[in-house]
Each structure stands twice: as structure tokens, then as C-alpha cells.
N, C-alpha and C positions, 0 to 999 in steps of 0.2 A: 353624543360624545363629541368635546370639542378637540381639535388639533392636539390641545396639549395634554387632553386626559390620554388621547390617543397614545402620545407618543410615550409619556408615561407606564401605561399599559402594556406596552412592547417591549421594554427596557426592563421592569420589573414585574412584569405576569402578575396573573390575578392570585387571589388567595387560594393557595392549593388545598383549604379546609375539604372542600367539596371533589372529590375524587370517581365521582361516577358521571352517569349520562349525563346530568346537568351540569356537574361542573366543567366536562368536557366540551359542552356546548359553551355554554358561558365562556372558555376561555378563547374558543374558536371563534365567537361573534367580536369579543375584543381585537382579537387579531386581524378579524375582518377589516373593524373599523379604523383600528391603527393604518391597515393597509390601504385602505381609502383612502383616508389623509395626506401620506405622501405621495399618493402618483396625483393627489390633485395638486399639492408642492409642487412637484416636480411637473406636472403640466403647466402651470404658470411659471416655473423657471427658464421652461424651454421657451412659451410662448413671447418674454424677454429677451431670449438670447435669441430669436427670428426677427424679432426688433430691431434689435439692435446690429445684427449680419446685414438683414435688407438697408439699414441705413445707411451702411457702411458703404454697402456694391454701391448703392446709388451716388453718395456722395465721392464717391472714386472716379464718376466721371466731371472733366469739367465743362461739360456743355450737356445737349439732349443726347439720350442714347445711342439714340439710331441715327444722328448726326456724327459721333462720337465714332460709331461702327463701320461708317463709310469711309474715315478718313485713312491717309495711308500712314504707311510703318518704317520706322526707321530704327538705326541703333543710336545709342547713347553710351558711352561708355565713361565709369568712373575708376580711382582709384582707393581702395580701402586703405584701413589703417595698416596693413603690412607689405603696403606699395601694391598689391597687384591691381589689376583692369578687368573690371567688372563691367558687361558689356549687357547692356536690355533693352529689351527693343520694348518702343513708343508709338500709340498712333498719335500722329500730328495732321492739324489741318492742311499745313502749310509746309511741304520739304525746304523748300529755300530759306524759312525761316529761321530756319533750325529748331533745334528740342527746348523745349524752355518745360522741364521737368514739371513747374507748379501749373502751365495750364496744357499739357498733358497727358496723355491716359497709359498709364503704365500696361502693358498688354503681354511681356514675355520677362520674368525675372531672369539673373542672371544663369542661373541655374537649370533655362528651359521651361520652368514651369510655369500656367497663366494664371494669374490670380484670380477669374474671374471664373474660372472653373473649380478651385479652389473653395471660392466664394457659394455659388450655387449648388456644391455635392455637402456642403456643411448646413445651409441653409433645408438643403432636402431631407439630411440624417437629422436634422433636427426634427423636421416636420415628421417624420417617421417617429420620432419619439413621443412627439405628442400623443399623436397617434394610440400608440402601444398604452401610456398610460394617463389617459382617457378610458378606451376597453381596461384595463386591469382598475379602476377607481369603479366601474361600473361592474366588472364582477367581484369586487371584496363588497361594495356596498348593497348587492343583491344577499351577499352571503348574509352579511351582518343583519339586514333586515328579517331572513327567514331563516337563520344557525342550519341552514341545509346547505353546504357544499354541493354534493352530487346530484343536480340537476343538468340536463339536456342546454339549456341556456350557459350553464358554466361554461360547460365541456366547448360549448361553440364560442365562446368566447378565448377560450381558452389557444384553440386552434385557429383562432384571428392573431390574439399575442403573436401565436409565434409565425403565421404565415409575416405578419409585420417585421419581425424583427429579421426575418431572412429577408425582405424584401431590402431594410435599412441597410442591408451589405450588398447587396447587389446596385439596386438602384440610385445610390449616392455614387457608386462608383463609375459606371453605366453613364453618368449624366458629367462626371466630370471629365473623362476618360472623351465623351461626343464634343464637350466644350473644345477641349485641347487640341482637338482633331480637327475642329473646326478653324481652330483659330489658325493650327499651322499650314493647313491649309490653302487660308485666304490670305493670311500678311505674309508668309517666308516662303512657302515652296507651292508654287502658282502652277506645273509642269507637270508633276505628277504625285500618287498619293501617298502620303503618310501619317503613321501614326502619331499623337499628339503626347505629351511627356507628361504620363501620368501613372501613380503607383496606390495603390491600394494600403492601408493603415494595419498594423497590427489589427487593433480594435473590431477588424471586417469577421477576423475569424474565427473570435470570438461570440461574435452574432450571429455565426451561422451556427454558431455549437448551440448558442441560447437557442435560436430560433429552434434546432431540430432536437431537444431536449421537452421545450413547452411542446411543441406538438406531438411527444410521446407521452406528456403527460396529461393532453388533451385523450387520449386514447384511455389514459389508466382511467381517466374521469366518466369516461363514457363504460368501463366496465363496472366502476363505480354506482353510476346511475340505475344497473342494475342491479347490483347489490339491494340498495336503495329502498328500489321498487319491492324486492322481495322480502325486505326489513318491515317496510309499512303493512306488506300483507299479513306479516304474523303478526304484527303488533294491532 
């Protein structure tokens, strides 16, 4: 079944002539493979928008990285369209030279927060995505092959899903949260320690609700698998 029968199939379900075991199963391998289909979409969607992120960080610096990272910090400040002074700090090679915005490196928006932690907890919830639907293409595509759900393999795959998807809310946050901290650190307050200006997304907690939902459903799967077992015996 290609992409588009898939998706087909999903949108309008099979022929509900068939109302017993087989057509039960028949409908659940459609769905399977419907469901393979798009996490393998949506794996290559991600693996472009990590593309396209990484190109981004990189080209945001104007020189080599770790050239870039050694330089020091200053402010620059502008005036917006409603007159006020908008103030961001810059590493520059050169203080005396002043800021020359285009060569660069934007390091504190005005608003306190770094872009570049920004940039690398977006870059990681991505990769966290991939992640997730990879395993989910690989257990609809086990289903689809053998119209068995409740196997030992699901179920564990199932409880990967969601250990992932909790990790996606922690670990982007985690990573951008060490960025900010880092950076305030080393370019603005050199004396003593503070935390770095960073805020967690709606979207975080929402992931934790997914994540701790697949992992009870990973549990219903495993009491499934018994079922299962004791289905095959009579039959």
C-alpha cells in the first residue's frame, strides 16, 4: 500500500461489508499501514526542518564558531518603530571598533533571551520527533505486516513512544535553559551566578501528558499481549 492508498484508507475506511474477525483485521492492517505512512512523512519533515535550523545556527555566526565564542560582548542599542530603545548585546572581535551588526554575532535579544539556545532546544525537540516517529512507522508497520497488535514488541515500543516524548519536554528545555545560563554567565555577569532567561512552551505540557498517556497505554498493550496468548490457545 502506497502513501496515497494509505491515506485514502484513513479518510474513508475500508468496506464495512465484512463485519467479523476478518474484516476487523483487514480494517486494523489498513490503519496500520495508513499509520506508517505518515510518521514516515512526518520523519522526513522533521529531518528538513533540522536542516534547515542547523543551517540557520551556523550561518548566524560571522566567522568560525569557537572564534566567534571567544570574542567579547557589548550592547548595541536601536530604536523601534514607536521610538523606544532596544538594547542587545553582541559578541564582537573588536570593542573599539564598535558593533557593526552585519559582521556580528547577535548573542542576547532585547528581551534577555539567546538565540542560540533558542536555536539548539528547537533543533533537539526536533530530533526528539524524529525520534518518536521512526518507533511509531516501525510499530504500525510490524502491525500491518502480521494484523497482530498485541505483541511483546508493540508494547515495548510503545513504552519507547512515550519514554521519548517525555524526554522531548524535558530535554529541549534542559538544553536550552544550560545555553542561557551559559551564556549569562560568561558575556554579562562574570562575579557571580545566574540563571539564564529562559521559559518553557505551552507545547512542553502537553508532551508530558502524551508522553504519560502512551506509556499507560503501553501497559494496557502488555495486558493485551496476554489476552493474546490465551486467544491463540483456544483457537
Amino acid at each position: 500500500m502506497n502513501v496515497i492508498d494509505a491515506a485514502k484508507t484513513l479518510i474513508r475506511g475500508r468496506d464495512g461489508s465484512d463485519r467479523g474477525r476478518g474484516g476487523a483485521v483487514g480494517r486494523l492492517v489498513d490503519a496500520a499501514w495508513a499509520g506508517m505512512w505518515l510518521c514516515r512523512v512526518g520523519f522526513v519533515l522533521c529531518a528538513i526542518a533540522i536542516a534547515l535550523e542547523a543551517t540557520a545556527l551556523i550561518a548566524s555566526f560571522p566567522a568560525d564558531i569557537g572564534r566567534v565564542l571567544s570574542w567579547e560582548s557589548v550592547g548595541y542599542g536601536t530604536n523601534d518603530a514607536a521610538g523606544m530603545t532596544r538594547i542587545e548585546g553582541y559578541l564582537v572581535e573588536d570593542k573599539q571598533a564598535g558593533v557593526q551588526p552585519e559582521t556580528a554575532y547577535l548573542m542576547f535579544e532585547a528581551d534577555g533571551s539567546v538565540p542560540l539556545a533558542g536555536g539548539l532546544a528547537r533543533t533537539a525537540s526536533l530530533a526528539f520527533g524524529m525520534a518518536v516517529l521512526a518507533v511509531g512507522a516501525r510499530f504500525f508497520h510490524r502491525i500491518g505486516l502480521s494484523g497482530r497488535p498485541f505483541e511483546r514488541p508493540r508494547a515495548r515500543e510503545l513504552f519507547i513512544i512515550g519514554a521519548l516524548a517525555l524526554a522531548a519536554a524535558i530535554v529541549p528545555n534542559a538544553i536550552g535553559l544550560a545555553i542561557s545560563t551559559w551564556a549569562y554567565n560568561t558575556y554579562l555577569i562574570q562575579y557571580q551566578f545566574v540563571w539564564g532567561a529562559w521559559g518553557p512552551g505551552a507545547v512542553d505540557g502537553w508532551l508530558v501528558a502524551l508522553g504519560a498517556f502512551v506509556l499507560m497505554m503501553a501497559r494496557v498493550f502488555d495486558y493485551g499481549c496476554i489476552l493474546q496468548d490465551q486467544d491463540d490457545r483456544l483457537l
